[in-house]
N, C-alpha and C positions, 0 to 999 in steps of 0.2 A: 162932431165931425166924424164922420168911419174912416173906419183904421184898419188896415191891411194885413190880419191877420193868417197866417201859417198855423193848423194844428196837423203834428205830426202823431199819426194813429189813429185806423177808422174801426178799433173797437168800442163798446159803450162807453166809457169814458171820453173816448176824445170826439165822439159824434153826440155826444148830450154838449159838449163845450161848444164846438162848431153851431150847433142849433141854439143855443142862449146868444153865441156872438152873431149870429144871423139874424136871429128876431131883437137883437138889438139894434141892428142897420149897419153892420161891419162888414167887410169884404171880406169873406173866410174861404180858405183854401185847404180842405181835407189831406194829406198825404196818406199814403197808405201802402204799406212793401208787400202783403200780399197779393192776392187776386181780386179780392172778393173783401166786401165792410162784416162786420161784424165781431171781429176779434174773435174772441172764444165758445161765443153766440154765433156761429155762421153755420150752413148748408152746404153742402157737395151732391154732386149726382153717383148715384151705383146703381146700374140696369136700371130697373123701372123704378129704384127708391129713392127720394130726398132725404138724406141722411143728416143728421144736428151732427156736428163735430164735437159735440159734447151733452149732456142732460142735466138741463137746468130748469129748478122752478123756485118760485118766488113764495114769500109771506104776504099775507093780509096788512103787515104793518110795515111792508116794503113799499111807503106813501110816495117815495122820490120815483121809484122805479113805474107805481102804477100811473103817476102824472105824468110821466113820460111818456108812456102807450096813449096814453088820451091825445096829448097835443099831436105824436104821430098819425094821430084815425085808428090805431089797433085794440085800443082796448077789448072791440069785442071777439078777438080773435084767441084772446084768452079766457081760461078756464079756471076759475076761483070756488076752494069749497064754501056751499052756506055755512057750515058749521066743521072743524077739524075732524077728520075722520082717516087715521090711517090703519089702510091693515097691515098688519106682523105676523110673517110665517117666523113658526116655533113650533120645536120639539111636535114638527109633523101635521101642523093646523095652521089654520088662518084665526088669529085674537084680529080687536081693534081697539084702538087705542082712541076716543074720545073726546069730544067735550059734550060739555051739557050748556041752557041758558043760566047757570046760577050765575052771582056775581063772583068777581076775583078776588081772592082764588080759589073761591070754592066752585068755579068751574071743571075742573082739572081733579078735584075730589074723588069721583066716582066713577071717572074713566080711570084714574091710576089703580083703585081697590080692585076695579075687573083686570086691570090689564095686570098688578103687581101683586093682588093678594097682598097679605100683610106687609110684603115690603114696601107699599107704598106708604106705613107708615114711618119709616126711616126717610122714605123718599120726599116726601112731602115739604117735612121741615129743612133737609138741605137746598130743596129748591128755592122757598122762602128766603131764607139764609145768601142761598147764591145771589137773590134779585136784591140784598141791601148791600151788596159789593157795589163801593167804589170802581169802576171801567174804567176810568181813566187816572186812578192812581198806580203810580208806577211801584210801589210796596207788593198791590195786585198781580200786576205785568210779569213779576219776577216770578213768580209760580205755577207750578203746573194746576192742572184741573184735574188730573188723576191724583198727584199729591192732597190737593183739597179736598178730593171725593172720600178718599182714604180716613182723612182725619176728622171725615164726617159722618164714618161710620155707614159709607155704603160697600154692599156686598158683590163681589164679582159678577155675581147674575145683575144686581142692579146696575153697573158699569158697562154689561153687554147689554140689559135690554131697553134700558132708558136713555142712559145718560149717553153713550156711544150714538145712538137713534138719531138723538138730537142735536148732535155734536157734530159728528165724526163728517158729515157733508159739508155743513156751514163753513166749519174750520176747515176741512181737508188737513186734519192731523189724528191720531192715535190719541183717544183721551190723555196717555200717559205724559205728553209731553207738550199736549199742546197747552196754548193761552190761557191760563183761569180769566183774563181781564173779556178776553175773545166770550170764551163760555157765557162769565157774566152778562156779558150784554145780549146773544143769543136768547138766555132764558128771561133774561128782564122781559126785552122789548118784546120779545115773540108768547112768551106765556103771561107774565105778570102784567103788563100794563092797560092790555084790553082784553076783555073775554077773544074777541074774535083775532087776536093778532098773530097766530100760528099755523092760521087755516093755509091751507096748501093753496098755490096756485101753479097753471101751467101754460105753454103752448099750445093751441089748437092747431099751429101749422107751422110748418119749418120753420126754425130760426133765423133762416137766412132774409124769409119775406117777413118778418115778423118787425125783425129789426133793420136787417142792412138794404133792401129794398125801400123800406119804409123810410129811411134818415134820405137814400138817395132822391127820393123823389123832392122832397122839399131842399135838401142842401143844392145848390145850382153849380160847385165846381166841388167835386169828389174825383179823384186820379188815385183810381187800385194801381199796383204793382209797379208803385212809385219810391223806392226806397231811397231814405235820406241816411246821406253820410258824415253829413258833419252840419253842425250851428256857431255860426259864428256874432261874439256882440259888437255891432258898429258904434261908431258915436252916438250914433243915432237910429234903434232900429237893429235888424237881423240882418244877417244872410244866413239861405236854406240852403245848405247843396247835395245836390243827386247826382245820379248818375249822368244824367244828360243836361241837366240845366242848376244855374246858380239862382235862386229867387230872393226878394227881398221885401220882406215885411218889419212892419212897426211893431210887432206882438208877436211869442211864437207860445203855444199851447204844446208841451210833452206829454205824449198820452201813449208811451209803448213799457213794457217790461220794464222794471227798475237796472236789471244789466246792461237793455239798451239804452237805457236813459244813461246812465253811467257814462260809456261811450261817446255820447252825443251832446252834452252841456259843455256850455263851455267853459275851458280850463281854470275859470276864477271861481270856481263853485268846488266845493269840497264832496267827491262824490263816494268818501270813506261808507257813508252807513249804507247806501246802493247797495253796493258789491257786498255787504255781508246781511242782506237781508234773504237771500236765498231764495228756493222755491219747493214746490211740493206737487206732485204728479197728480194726475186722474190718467186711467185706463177705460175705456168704453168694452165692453163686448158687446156686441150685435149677433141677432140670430134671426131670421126669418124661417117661420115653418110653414108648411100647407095645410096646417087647421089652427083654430083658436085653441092655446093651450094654458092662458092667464085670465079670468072670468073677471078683472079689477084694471080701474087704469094706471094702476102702481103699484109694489109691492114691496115692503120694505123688511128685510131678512138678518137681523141684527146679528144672529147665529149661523149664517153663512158669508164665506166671500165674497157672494155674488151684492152684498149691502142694501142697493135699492134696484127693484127690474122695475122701465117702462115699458109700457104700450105705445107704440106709436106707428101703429096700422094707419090709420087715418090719416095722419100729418104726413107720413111717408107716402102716400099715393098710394100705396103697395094695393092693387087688385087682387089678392088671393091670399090667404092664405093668415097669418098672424105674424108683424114683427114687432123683437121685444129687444128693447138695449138695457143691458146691466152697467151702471155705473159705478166705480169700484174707487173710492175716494182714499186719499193719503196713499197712493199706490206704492210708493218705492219700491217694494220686493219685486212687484211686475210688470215692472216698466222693462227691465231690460230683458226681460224672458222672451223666446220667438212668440209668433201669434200663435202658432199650432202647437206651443207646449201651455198655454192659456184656455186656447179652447179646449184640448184634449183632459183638462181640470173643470173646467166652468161646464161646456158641455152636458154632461154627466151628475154636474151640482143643480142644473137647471131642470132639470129628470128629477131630482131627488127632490128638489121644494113645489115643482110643477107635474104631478104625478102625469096628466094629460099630455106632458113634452115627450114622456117615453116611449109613447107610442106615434108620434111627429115624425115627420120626414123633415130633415134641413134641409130647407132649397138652398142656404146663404148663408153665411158664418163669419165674420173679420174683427179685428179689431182694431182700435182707432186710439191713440195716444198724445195726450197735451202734459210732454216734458214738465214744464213750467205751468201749469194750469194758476196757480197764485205763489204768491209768496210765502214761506215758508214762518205760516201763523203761532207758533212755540212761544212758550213762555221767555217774556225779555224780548217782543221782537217790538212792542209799542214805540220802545225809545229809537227802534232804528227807522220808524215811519216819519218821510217829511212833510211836513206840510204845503199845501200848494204854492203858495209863495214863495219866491227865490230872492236870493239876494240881487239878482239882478233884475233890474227891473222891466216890464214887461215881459216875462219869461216865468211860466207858471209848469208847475206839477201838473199830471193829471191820471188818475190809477187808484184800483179799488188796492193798493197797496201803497197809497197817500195816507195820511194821518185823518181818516176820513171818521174814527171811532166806531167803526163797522167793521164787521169780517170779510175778508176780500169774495163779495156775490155781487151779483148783477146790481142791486140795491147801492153797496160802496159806490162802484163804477159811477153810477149815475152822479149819483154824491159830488163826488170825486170833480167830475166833469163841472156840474153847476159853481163848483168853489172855485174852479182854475179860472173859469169865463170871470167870475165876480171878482176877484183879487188882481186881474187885468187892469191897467189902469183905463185902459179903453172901455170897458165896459163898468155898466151901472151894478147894484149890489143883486146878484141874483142865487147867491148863497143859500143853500133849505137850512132851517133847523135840526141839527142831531141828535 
């Protein structure tokens, strides 16, 4: 029989749950307090650009997140490499960093020896090393990944130009503090367990039609700029309430930030580990110029602040000229800086690793800021992730800051969503494998 389902939050998380209880035959009601679906994946207009609210891309072994774009019709609207290939500005060039077709791991072999020189031979064996770590033991949890790097004998350079690389996004922390259990599973899934599993993928076109158009068109009640202020458990059943109206469903789906989740469950739920699961910034910098001044549609800068620059002329409409967004992960220091003491640093860094940006004219310059981009992924934060499940019944988690065994990315999210929908007791088991 369908069941009346409430999912409060139309980022990927809580619109992969709404679309499993849809394609189950449930009556799902999307809420959503912004404008616009897409959570942290969304779109805005600037002049003539479609701007992402933040730059995300995906793994080849992100199978939850790829199967998502397919059932939406997107898939081919993204861009996946045949084979890993990133380039690394250094000390004044562009290296790349590899793979070949051998098998695992001696894939990874002879792009590390160009890209490390002999440090790939210390590097190699801690990788191995890191991929027979326990992920889910909490012995793991409790350590850092810099502390581990350390006692494995890697060298400052290799922490800046490898292990940081590989890290420093996924997590959205500073090697030094972040998750060893996080790392671990990063480098398992993504290097060790298939040759092809760490190949880059991207958007071909704004994240707003990629995703939150795309969920809209088949979800049949989605209500943007609906914020819910309280949940309350009936005998039987929910009440939703908003500003304007009291709703009542059989099921309610939580799919926003763990502090507004805090807020909003109701009172017979312990919402102790919420509140100290914390969070961790991303900074965008944007720059539009009036020539091509980046020859790659990525670049990844382990030795500069500016961390990863895209390309994303094409996906932005942009008619003229080249725009290029820096993404600047585990930001704290500059979150609360103004924009124009940001650009007036990055600017000039962007000159320095883009020798052709020196001679550019900005037409466009901003910056763009997600406070809370994830939860704050550090060593020990495993034991504060819940699982979807609540003790009340009918009433599920949903958030790539769920106990998803992933790092809080688009990939989590999706996760996240398929387990809330399946631990439902309304719905059938539509849970992935992790």
């Amino acid at each position: 029989m369908a069941a009346r389902v409430i999912v409060v939050g139309g980022g990927l998380a809580g619109l992969t749950a709404a679309l499993d209880l849809h394609d189950a035959g449930h009556e799902v009601t999307v809420l959503e307090a912004r404008p616009r679906l897409g959570g942290l994946t969304a779109s805005f207009r600037r002049g003539e650009l479609e701007v992402d609210t933040g730059q995300h891309v995906f793994l080849r072994c992100c199978t939850a997140y790829l199967a998502l774009l397919e059932r939406l019709g997107v898939r081919g609207d993204v861009v996946l490499q045949d084979r890993l290939d990133i380039p690394v500005w250094r000390e004044g060039r562009v290296t790349h960093l590899r793979r070949d077709q051998a098998p695992v791991p001696l894939h990874l072999a002879r792009g590390l020896l160009r890209y490390l020189g002999t440090g790939a031979l210390r590097a190699a064996p801690a990788a191995l090393a890191l991929g027979r770590l326990d992920d889910r033991s909490p012995a793991v949890d409790v350590e850092t990944f810099g502390g581990w790097l350390a006692r494995h004998g890697q060298s400052d350079r290799a922490v800046e130009q490898l292990w940081s690389l590989l890290t420093v996004a996924t997590i959205n922390r500073p090697v030094a503090d972040a998750s060893l259990a996080l790392a671990a599973k990063v480098v398992r899934t993504g290097l060790l367990e298939t040759p092809g599993g760490a190949d880059l993928g991207w958007s071909g076109v704004p994240l707003g039609r990629l995703h939150g158009e795309a969920f809209a068109r088949v979800l049949p009640d989605v209500r943007t700029g609906t914020k819910v202020s309280g949940i309350a458990a009936l005998a039987a059943g929910f009440e939703v309430r908003t500003a304007t109206a009291t709703l009542e469903a059989d099921a309610v789906v939580l799919a926003v930030p763990p502090s507004v989740a805090a807020e909003l469950v109701p009172s017979a739920l312990d919402v102790t580990a919420l509140t100290q699961l914390g969070s961790s910034p991303i900074v965008n910098v944007h720059v539009h110029y009036d020539r091509q001044v980046l020859d790659q549609p990525f670049l990844a800068t382990p030795a500069s602040p500016l961390q990863w620059v895209f390309d994303r002329t094409v996906p932005s409409g942009a008619t003229s000229g080249q725009y290029l967004a820096a993404s600047l992960s585990a930001a704290d220091d500059w979150l609360p800086r103004k924009a124009a003491d940001i650009l007036e640093q990055l600017l000039p860094e962007l000159a320095r690793v883009l020798p052709a940006a020196a001679g550019a004219t900005v037409l466009d310059a901003f910056v763009t800021r997600e406070p809370h981009a994830t939860f704050r992924q550090v060593a020990g934060s495993a034991a504060l992730r819940p699982p979807a499940r609540t003790a009340i019944p009918g009433l599920a988690l949903a958030g790539a800051w769920t106990d998803t065994g992933w790092p809080a990315t688009m990939e989590g999210a999706v996760r996240s969503g398929h387990t809330a929908a399946a631990v439902l007791d309304v719905a059938p088991s539509l849970a992935v494998a992790s």
